[in-house]
N, C-alpha and C positions, 0 to 999 in steps of 0.2 A: 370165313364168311363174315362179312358185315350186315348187320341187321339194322333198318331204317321203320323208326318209329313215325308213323304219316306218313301218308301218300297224296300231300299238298304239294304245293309248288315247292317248298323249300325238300321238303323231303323227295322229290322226282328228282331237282336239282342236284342236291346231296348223292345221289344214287347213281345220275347220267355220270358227273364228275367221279364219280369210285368206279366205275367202269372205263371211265378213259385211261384211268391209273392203273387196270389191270385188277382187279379185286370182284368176286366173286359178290352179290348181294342178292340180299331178298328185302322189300318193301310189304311192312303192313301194313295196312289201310283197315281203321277199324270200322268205318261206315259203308256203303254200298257202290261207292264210288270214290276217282280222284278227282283232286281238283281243290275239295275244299274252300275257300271264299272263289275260287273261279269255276264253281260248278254252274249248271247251266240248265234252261228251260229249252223246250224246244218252239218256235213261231212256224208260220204257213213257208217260211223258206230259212234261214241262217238260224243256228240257234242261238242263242242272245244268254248273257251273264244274269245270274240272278240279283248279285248286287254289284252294280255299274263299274266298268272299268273304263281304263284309257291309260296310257305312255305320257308322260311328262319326257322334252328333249332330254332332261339329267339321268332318264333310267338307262344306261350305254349296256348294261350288262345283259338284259333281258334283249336287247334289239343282236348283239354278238351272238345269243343262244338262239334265234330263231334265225340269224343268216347260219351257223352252224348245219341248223334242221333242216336247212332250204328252203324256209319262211322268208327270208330277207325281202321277197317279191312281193309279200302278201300283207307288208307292212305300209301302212297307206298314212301319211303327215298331213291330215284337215286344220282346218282353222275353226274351234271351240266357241262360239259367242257366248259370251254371259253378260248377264243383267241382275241388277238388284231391284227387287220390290219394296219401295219405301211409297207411304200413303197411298195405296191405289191405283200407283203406275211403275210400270217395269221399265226400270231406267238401262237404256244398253251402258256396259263400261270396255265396253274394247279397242276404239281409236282413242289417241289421243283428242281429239277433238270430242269424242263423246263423252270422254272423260270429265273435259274442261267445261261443258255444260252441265255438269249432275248439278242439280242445286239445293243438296243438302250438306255441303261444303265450301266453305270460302274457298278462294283463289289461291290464297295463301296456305291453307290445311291442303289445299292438292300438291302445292308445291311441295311443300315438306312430306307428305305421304310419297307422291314420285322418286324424291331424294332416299329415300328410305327403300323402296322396293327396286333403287338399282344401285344398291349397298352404299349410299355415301351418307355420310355425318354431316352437316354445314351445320352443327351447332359451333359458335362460338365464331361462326364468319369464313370460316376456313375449310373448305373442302377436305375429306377425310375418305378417303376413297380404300383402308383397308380397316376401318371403324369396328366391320362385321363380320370379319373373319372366322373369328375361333369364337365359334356359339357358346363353347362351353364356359366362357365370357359370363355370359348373360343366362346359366344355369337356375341360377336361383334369382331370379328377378322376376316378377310379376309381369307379368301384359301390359297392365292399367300402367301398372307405373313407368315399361318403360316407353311405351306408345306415347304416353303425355309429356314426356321430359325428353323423348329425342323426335317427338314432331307436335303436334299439338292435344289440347284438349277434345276440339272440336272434331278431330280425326279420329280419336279414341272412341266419343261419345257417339258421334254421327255415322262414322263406318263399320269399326273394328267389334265395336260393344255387341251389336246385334248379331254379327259374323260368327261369334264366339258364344252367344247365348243358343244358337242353334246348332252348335258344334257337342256343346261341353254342359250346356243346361247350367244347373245350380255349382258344379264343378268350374266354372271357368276363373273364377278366381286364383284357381290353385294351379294352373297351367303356364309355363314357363316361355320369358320372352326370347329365348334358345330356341323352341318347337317353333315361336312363329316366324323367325327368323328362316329357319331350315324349311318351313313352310313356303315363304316368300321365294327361297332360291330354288325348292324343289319344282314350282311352277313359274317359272321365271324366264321360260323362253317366250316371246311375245314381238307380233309384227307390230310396229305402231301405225299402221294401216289398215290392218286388216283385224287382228286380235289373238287369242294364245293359240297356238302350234299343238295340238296335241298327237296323238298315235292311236291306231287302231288296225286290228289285222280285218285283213277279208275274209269275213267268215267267221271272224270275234276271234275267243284268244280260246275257242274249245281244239281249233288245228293244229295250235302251240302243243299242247297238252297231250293231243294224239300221237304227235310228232316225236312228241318226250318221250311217251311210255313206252313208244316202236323202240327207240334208243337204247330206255335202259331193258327192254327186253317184257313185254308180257308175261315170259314166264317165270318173270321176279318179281311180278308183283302179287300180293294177294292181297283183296278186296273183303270185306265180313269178318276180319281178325284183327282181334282187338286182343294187346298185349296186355297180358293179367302181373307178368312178373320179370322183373330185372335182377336176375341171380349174378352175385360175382365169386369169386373165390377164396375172398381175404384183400387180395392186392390189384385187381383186375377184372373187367367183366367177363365174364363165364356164358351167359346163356341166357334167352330170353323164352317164356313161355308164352303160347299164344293161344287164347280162344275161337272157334272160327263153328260152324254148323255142323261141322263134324266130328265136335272133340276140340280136344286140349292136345298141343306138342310141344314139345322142348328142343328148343333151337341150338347149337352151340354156336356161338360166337366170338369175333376175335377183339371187336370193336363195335359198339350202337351209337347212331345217328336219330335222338331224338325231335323230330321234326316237328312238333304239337304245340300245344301251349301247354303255359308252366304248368296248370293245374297238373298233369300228364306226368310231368317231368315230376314233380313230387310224389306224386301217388306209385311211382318206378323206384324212385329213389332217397324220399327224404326230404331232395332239396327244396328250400323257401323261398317262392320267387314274390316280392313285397307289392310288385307294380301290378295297378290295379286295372282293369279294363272296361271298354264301355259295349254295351249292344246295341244292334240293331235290328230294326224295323224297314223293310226295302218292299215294298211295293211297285207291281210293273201292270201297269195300267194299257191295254189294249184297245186302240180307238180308233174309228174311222175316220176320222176327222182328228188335224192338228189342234193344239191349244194354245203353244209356245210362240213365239218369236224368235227363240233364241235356243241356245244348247243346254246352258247351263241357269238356272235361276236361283239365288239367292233370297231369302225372304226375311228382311227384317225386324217386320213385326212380330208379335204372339202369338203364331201360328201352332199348327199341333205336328210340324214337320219345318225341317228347317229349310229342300231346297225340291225346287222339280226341275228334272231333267229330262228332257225329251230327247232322247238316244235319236231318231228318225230326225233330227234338225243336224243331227252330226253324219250321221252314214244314211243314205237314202233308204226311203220307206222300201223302195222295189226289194232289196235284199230278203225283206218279210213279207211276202204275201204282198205287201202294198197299205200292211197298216201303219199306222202311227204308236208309236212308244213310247212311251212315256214312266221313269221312277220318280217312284215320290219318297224321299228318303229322309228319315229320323232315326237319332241317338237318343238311345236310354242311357242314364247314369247306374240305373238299380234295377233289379228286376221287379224292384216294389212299385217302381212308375207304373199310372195307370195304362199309360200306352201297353206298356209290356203284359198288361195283365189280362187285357181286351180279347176277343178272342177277333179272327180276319174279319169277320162279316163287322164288328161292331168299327172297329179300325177301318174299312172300307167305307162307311157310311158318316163317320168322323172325314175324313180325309176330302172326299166329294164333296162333304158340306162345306168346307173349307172352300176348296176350289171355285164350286158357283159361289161364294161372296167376293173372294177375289177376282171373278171373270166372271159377271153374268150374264153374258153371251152362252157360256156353257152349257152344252143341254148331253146330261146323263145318259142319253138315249144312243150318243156315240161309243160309249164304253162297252167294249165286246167280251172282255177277258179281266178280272180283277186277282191275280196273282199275289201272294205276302213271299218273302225269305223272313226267316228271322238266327239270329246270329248272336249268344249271349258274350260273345268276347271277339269281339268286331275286330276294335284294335286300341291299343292301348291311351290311358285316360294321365298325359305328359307334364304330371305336376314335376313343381318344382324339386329339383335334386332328381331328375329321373336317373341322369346320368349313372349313380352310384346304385342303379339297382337291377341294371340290365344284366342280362346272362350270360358270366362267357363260355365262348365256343367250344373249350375244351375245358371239361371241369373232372380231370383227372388230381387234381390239387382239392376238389371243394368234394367229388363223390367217391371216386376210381379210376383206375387208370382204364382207359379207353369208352369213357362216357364222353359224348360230346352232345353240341346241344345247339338248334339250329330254328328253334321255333320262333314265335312274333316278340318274346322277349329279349331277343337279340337284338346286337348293336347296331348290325346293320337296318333293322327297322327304325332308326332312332336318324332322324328326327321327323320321321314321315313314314307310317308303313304303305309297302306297296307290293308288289308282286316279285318289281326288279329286287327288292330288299328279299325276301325270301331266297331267291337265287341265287343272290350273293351268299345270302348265310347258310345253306345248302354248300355252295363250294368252299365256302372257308372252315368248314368239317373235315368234306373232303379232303382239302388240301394238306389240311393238319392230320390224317390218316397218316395219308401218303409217306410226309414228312417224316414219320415217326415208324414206320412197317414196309419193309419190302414186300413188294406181292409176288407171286407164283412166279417164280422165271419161266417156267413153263409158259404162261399162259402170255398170249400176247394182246394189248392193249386193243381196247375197240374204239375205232376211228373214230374224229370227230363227228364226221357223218352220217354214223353209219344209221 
């Protein structure tokens, strides 16, 4: 049997994939539920993510495992509007023509910002159309420095500085110009007509999820157990013990697929994962009335949150009742930040106050439902050198043999975590099983659809 630490995405993933290979599994889930950052609230109709999702064109892997499930129909490709709020007004950035209006950048800082977000170098007069290939280039390179020396000052200063101050806080210094790169091309499908392409299923991504679990089987998964011990033999993993309401058991196992975050993965086995993480604050704001113009907002100044997004400007309000939706979403760097330390009502009443200065049209009196998530290791905080510190997949060389390791430290989260990254690192577990263990001849392999 194989044994899967989480029952998040990457651990369902890890799980559906060791069953297509024929391998017997059981999934713990030490919390009350799967799902993990794709858990979910429930609205007057679809239930909605607690902290904001969406498909980027470059996630292929996640869109294969939901045509797999029979999702492939349920997969809907919108058009995402965003805007930045600089002094007072929310400027759209989505056509090219709305672009070429912003007027907190010369003509020429667009120019060279465009060259830069459809991978070319024209430094030096010469087109350079494969400049930005290998990120790992630009690993240890700062943002500031390399935003100013391959487009301008005034793009660093005026766009990129505030982008990253609401990202990364007092951290953003130390964040590598590799992440923004892979940032760039992770969001980089876009109409120059209309604006970015994003993804979203009908009915959110909790159908995905239901879909998985039916896959790898209900009665592999267990929910309220929380794994206390990673025993091995000397040369191998042996057995995992597990806590749950009714007692303690001991598992035997062939191979564990730890699917957590590191913290998890040390406290099992030892190992030291160095990369640091950041938290979040995600607020889902319930309203009768819209506030937005646009999908996604940006906010440059010194706000106490960095963006609001009103989900109901992307997927129609009817799917909920008919309210409007809206998250207001912030990074902590620490848990010593005061945000983190606030308890929802006080964070609630920060955040609103913010909103009527920024809109004072706003009347409080539309807000029905004031919801927090909160999340002390969101996703990880992409300083420089991250490269050298990510987890690999199979650390029979670094723990025991048949330890593998599939959580948000993984490579495939790098240089953008996201959901499709989990799934990936879920099957490249898997796959590395497979590779290394025959399964049951007996048993025969469960369909990709089943």
């Amino acid at each position: 049997m194989i044994g899967v630490v989480g029952g998040g995405i990457a651990g369902l993933a890890a799980a559906y994939r060791l069953r297509q290979h024929g391998y017997d599994v059981q999934v713990f889930e030490a919390t009350d539920d799967v799902g993990g950052l794709a858990a979910v609230y429930e609205t007057d109709g679809d239930d909605i993510e607690k902290f904001y999702h969406h498909l980027s064109k470059s996630e292929e892997t996640i869109v294969e495992l939901a045509q797999e499930l029979g999702l492939g129909n349920r997969l809907e490709w919108k058009i995402g509007k965003n805007s930045y709020y600089v002094d007072g007004t929310a400027h759209p950035l989505d056509t090219a023509w709305q672009i070429a209006a912003y007027p907190h950048m010369s003509l020429y800082d667009k120019f060279r910002l465009g060259m830069l977000t459809q991978g070319i170098d024209v430094r030096g007069g010469i087109p350079d159309f494969d400049a930005y290939n290998e990120l790992s280039e630009y690993e240890h390179v700062s943002i500031r420095d390399f935003v100013v020396e391959h487009t301008t000052r005034g793009v660093y200063e005026n766009f990129v500085d505030p982008l990253l101050d609401g990202k990364f806080g007092h951290r953003k210094d130390d964040i590598s110009a590799a992440w923004f790169l892979g940032r760039i091309r992770f969001r980089g499908e876009r109409d120059l007509l209309r604006g970015e392409i994003l993804g979203y299923f009908d009915g959110g991504f909790r159908p995905l999820l239901d879909a998985l679990v039916d896959a790898v089987g209900r009665e592999n998964i267990t929910t309220g157990a929380r794994v206390a011990e990673l025993a091995t033999d000397g040369e191998s993993v042996d057995s995992l013990t597990v806590e749950t309401a009714d007692g303690t058991t001991t598992h035997d196992v062939d191979s564990v697929v730890v699917a957590a975050m590191p913290n998890v993965l040390e406290d099992l086995t030892g190992y030291e994962c160095d990369i640091e993480f950041q938290g979040a604050v995600c607020g889902l704001v319930t309203m009768s009335e819209s506030l937005l113009d646009t999908y996604w907002l940006n906010v440059a100044h010194d706000a106490p949150f960095g963006s609001l997004i009103e989900h109901t400007n992307f997927i129609p309000k009817e799917r909920y009742g008919g309210d409007h939706l809206l998250y207001i979403a912030s990074y902590v760097q620490s848990r010593e930040e005061e945000l983190w330390q606030m308890d929802d009502d006080e964070v609630e009443e920060l955040w609103l106050d913010e909103i009527e200065s920024m809109y004072p049209d706003f009347d409080r009196s539309t807000v029905e439902e004031f919801r927090i998530a909160r999340n002390p290791r969101a996703g990880p905080i992409y300083e420089r050198g991250y490269l050298d510190l990510v987890v690999p997949y199979d650390l029979g060389d670094e723990v025991s043999e048949g330890v593998y390791y599939a959580g948000m430290a993984s490579a495939s989260q790098y240089p953008e975590r996201s959901l499709n990254g989990g799934i990936v690192a879920g099957y490249e577990c898997a796959d590395r099983i497979a590779q290394k263990r025959r399964p049951d001849p007996d048993r025969e392999s469960v369909p990709a659809d089943d």
